[in-house]
C-alpha positions as CSV (number, residue, x, y, z in Angstrom):
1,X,0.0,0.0,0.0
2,X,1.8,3.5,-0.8
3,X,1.8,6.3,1.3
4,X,-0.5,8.2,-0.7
5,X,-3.1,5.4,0.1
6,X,-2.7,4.9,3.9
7,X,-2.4,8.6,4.3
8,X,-6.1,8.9,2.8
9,X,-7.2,5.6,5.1
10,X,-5.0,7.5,8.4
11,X,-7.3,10.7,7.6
12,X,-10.4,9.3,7.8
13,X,-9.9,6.9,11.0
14,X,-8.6,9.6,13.0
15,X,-10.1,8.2,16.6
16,X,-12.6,10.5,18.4
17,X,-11.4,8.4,21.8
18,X,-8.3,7.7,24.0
19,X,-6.0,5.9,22.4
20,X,-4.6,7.2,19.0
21,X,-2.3,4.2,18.3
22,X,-4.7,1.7,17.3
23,X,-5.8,3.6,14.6
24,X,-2.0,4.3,13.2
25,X,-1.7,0.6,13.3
26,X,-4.9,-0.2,11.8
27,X,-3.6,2.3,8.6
28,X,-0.1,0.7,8.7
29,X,1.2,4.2,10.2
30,X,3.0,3.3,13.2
31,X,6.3,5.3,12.1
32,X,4.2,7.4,9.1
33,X,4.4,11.1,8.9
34,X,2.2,13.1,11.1
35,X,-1.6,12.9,10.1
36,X,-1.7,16.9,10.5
37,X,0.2,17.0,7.0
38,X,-2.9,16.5,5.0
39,X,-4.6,19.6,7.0
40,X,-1.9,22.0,6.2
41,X,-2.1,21.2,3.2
42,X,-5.8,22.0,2.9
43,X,-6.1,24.9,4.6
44,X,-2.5,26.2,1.8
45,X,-5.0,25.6,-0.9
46,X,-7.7,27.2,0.3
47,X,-5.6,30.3,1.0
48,X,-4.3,30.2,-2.5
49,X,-8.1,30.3,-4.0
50,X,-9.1,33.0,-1.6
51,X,-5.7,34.9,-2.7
52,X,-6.4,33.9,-6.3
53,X,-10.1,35.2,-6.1
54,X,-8.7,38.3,-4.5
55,X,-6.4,39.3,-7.5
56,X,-8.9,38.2,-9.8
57,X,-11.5,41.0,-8.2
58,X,-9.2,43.7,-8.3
59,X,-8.2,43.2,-11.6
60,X,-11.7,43.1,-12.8
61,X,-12.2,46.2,-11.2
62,X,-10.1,48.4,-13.0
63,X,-10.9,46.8,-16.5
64,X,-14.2,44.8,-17.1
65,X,-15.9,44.1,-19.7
66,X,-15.9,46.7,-22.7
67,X,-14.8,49.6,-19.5
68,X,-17.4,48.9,-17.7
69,X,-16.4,48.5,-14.0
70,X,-18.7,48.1,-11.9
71,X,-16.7,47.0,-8.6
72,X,-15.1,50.5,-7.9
73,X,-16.6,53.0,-10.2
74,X,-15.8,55.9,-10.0
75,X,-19.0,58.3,-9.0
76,X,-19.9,61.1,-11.2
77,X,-23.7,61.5,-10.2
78,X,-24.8,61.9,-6.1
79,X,-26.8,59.1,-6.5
80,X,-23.8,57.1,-7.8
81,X,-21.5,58.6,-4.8
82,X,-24.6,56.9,-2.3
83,X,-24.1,53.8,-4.2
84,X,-20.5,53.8,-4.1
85,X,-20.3,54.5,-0.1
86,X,-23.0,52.2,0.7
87,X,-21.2,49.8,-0.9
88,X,-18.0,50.6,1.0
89,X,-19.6,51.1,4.4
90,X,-20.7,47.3,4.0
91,X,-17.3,46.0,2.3
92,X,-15.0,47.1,4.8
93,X,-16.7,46.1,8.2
94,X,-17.2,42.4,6.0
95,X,-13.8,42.3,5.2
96,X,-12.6,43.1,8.6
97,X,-15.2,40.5,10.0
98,X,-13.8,37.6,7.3
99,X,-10.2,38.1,8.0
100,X,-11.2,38.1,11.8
101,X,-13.1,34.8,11.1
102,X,-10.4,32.8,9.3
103,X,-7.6,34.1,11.6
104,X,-9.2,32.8,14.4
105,X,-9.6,30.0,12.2
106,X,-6.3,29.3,11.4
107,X,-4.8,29.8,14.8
108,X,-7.3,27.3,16.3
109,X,-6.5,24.6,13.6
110,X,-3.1,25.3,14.4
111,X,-2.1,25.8,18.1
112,X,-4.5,22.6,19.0
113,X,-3.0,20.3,16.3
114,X,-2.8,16.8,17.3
115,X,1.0,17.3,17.3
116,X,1.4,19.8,19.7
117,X,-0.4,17.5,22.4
118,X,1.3,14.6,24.6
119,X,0.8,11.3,23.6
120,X,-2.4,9.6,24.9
121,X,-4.0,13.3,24.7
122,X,-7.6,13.5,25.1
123,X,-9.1,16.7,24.3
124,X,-12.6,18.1,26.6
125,X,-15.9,16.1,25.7
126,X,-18.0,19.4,25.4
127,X,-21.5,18.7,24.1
128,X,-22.7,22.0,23.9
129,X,-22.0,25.8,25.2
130,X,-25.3,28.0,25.4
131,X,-23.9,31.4,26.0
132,X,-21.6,30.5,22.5
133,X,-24.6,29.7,20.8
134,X,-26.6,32.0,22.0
135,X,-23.7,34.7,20.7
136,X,-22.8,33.2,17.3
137,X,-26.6,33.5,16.9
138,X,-27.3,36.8,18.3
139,X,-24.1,38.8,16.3
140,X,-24.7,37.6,12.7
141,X,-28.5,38.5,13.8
142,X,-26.8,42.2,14.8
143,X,-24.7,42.5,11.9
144,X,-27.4,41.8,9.0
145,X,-29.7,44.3,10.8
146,X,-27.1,47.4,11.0
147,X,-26.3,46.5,6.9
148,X,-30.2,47.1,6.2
149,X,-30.7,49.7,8.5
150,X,-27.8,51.5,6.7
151,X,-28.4,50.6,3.4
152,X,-31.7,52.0,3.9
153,X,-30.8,55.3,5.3
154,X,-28.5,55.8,2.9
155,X,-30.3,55.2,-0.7
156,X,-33.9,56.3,0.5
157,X,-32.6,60.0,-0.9
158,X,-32.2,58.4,-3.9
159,X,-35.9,57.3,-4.6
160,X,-37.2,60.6,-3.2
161,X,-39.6,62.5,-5.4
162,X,-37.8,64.2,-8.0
163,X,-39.3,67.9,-8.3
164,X,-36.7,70.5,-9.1
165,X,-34.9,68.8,-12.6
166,X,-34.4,71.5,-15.0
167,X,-36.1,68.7,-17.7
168,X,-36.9,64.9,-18.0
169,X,-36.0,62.6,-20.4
170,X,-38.2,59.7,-21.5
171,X,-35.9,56.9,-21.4
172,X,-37.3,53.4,-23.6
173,X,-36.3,50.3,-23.8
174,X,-36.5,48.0,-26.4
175,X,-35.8,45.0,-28.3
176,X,-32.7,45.6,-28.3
177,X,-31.7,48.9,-28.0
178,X,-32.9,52.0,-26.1
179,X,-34.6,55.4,-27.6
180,X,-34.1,58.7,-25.1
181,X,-37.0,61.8,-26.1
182,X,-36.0,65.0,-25.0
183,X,-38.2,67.8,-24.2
184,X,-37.9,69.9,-27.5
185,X,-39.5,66.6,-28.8
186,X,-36.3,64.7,-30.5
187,X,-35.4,61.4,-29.9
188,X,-31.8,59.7,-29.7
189,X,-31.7,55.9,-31.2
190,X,-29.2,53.6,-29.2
191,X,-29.4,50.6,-31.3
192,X,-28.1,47.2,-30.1
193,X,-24.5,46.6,-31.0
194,X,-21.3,44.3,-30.2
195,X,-19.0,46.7,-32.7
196,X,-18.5,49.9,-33.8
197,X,-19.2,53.2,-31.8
198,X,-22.5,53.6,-29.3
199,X,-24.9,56.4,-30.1
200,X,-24.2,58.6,-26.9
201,X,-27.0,59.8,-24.6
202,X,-26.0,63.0,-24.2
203,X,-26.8,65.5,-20.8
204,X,-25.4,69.1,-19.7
205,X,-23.1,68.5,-16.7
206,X,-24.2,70.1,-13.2
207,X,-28.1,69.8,-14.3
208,X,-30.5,68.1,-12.3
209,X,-32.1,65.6,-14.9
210,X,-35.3,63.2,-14.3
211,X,-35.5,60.0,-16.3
212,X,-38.8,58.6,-17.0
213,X,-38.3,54.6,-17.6
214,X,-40.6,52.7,-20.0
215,X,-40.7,49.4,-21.9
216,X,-41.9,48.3,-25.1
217,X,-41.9,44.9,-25.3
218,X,-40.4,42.9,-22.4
219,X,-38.8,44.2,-18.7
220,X,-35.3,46.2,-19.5
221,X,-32.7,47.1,-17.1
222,X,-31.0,50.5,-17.5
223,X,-27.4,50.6,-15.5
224,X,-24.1,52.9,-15.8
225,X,-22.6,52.1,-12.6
226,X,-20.4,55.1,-12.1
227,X,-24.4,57.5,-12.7
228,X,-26.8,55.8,-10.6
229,X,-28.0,52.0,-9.7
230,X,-29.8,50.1,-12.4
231,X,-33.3,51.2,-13.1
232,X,-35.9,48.8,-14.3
233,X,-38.0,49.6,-17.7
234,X,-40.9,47.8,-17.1
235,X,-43.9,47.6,-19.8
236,X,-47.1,49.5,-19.0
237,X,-45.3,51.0,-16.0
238,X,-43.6,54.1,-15.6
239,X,-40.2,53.6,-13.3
240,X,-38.3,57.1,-12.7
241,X,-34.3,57.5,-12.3
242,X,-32.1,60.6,-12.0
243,X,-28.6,62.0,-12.6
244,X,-26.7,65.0,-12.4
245,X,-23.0,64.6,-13.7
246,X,-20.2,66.5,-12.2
247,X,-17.8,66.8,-14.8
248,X,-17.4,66.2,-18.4
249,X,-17.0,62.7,-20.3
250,X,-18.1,59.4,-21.0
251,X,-19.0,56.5,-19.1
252,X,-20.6,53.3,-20.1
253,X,-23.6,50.8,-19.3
254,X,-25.4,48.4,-20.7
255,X,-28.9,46.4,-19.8
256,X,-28.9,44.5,-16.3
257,X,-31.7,42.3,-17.2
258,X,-32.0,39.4,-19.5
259,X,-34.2,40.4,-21.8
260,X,-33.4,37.7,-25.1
261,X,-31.1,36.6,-27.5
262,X,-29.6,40.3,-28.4
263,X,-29.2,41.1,-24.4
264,X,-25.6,41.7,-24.7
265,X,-25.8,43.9,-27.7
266,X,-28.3,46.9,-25.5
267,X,-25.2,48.5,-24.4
268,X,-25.3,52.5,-23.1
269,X,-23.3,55.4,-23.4
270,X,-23.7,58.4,-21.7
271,X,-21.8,61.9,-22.7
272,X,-22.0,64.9,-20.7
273,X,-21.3,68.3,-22.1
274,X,-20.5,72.0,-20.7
275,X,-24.2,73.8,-21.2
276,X,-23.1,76.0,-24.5
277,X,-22.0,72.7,-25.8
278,X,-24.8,70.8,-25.0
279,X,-27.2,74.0,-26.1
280,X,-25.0,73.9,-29.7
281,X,-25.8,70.0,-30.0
282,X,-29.4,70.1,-29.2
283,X,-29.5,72.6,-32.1
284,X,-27.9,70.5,-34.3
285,X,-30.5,67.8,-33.5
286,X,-33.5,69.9,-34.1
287,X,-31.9,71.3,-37.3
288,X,-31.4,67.1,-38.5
289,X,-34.8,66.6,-37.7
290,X,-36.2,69.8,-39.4
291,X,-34.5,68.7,-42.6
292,X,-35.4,65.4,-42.4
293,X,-39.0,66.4,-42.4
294,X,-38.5,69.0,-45.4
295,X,-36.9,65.9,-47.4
296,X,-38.7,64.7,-50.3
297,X,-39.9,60.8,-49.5
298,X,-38.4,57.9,-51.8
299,X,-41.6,57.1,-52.9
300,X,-42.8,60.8,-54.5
């Protein structure tokens, strides 16, 4: 039998009783390595995933998919900045909670090895601690509670009434693509595409705007994660979204609900503009549409 073998049989007849040398005999491991071995060597590997995993988020996070990164976004929009601090508030206190966890873990697994102990060792019998139960319970019980409490604090702004927005902008989805009316009655196609350049939503920076959500045909989802959170387009429903964007630029989105076979294609960009920029392309757009009216149709 090779050591490979015995070491698997030594692992699983570990005794839960006095005497440990029965059970070495029994797996032909009298003068074998130590059984702990194969628990080292477990809990390496699962570090290595967890360190893996690690890299593999933070990597994600400053690339993703077609620049879209929705881990760490960058806020441009107040509603984003809630998003992006909620998140955080609930990260960090999690990640301090999990490295807590595992330590303890580790240290545990570690300082009451089998090895460590005299020979004949027999740990205490303990069948059951009610003020640890009772604490394990209650914490987790604490710590959900303060993450909804706080999450709710700090995104109920966001789904106030929106009142003072200098104009609203009928947002649609679509089959698969999304068409934005603005006020002076003009409407901006984004059509569904894997190639080639997005038709950009465009918005004045530092102006309150109010998006009104519909759907056309089946349940849309309308993200850009660095604006606001995703905002559902819902048919025969009106949902309502806002955004008012700090600076000048472009950031991209795309549709956060499966919605068919051209789902990945519904992609968004969003371009904000200095006012007399934005006021100079909103003429240009009624002037497009003026002359596409005055045009002669193929058929006459």
């Amino acid at each position: 039998m090779d050591w490979t073998h015995r070491h698997s049989e030594a692992f699983w007849l570990w005794p839960r009783s006095v005497s440990d040398s029965k059970v070495w005999t029994v797996a032909g491991l009298t003068n074998g390595p130590p059984i702990y071995f194969g628990a080292v060597r477990l809990i390496t590997r699962s570090l290595v995933w967890l360190l893996g995993l690690l890299v593999a988020a933070i990597s994600l996070s400053g690339c993703g998919i077609g620049g879209l990164s929705p881990i760490f976004p960058e806020p441009v929009s107040p509603n984003g900045s809630d998003i992006y601090q909620t998140y955080i508030g609930i990260s960090v206190p999690a990640l301090i909670i999990f490295i807590g966890v595992e330590a303890a873990l580790l240290w545990i697994v570690f300082k009451y090895r089998r090895s460590s102990q005299p020979a004949g060792y027999v740990p205490p019998q303990t069948h059951g601690n009610t003020q640890l139960e009772v604490a394990w319970t209650v914490a987790p019980l604490i710590v959900v509670l303060a993450i909804a409490v706080y999450s709710f604090v700090e995104l109920q702004r966001d789904f106030q009434p929106i009142n003072n927005a200098a104009f609203t902008v009928v947002v649609s989805g679509h089959q698969f693509g999304w068409n934005y009316t603005y006020p002076q009655d003009f409407t901006i196609h984004q059509d569904g595409t894997l190639q080639g350049e997005v038709t950009p939503f465009v918005v004045p920076t530092n102006t309150l705007i109010k998006l009104q959500f519909e759907g056309t045909d089946v349940i849309h989802s309308w993200w850009v994660p660095a604006i606001s959170g995703k905002t559902d387009a819902v048919p025969g429903y009106d949902n309502f979204s806002w955004l008012k964007i700090d600076r000048t630029g472009k950031w991209k989105g795309e549709c956060a609900e499966l919605c068919g076979v051209g789902h990945a294609t519904m992609q968004i960009v969003v371009q904000a503009m200095d006012q007399s920029d934005y006021d100079n392309w909103v003429n240009q757009q009624l002037a497009a549409k003026k002359a596409a009216g005055s045009s002669p149709s193929p058929s006459s």
